[in-house]
C-alpha positions, -999 to +999 in steps of 0.1 A: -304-179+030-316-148+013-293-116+017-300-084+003-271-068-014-256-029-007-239-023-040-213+002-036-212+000+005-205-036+010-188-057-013-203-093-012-186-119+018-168-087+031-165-077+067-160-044+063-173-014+043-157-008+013-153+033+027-131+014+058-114-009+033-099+019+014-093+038+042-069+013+053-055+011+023-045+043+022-030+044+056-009+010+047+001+031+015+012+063+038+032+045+066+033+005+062+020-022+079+035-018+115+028+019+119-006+020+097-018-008+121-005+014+156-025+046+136-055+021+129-061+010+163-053+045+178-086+051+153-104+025+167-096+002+138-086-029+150-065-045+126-030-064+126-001-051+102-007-084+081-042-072+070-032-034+063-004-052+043-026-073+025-048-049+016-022-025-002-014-060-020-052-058-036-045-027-052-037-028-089-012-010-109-021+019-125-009+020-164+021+041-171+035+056-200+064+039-219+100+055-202+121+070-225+148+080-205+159+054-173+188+074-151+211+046-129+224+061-098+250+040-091+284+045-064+305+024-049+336+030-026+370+015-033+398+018-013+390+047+001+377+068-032+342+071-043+331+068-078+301+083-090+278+075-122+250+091-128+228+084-160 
């Protein structure tokens, strides 16, 4: 079978475009998989919440910059008081 390949519109054994796939993945990034499915379909996207999930899973972490200061927010309640730390 000979295909003809669309670099940079479809990636290869892909059923979407790649401008749908990200647009997906930014609405899984912005609500979830339950609502950014509900927002898909009300878009005329059909997908389930598994697939918007997954494809927020595809994305890769961008590198960070080494921390030099962590803070720990940390409370707990005992016998009625609260203690606080912070930092």
């Amino acid at each position: 079978i000979f295909t003809e390949r669309f670099d940079g519109f479809l990636a290869p054994s892909q059923p979407m475009t790649l401008r749908l796939h990200h647009l997906i993945q930014h609405i899984g990034l912005m609500l979830g998989g339950n609502p950014g499915a509900t927002l898909c379909r009300k878009l005329g996207i059909w997908v389930s919440k598994d697939s918007v999930l997954r494809r927020i899973l595809q994305l890769s972490p961008s590198p960070t910059e080494p921390l030099e200061v962590i803070g720990i927010d940390d409370w707990a309640y005992r016998r009625g008081q609260r203690y606080v730390s912070v930092k």
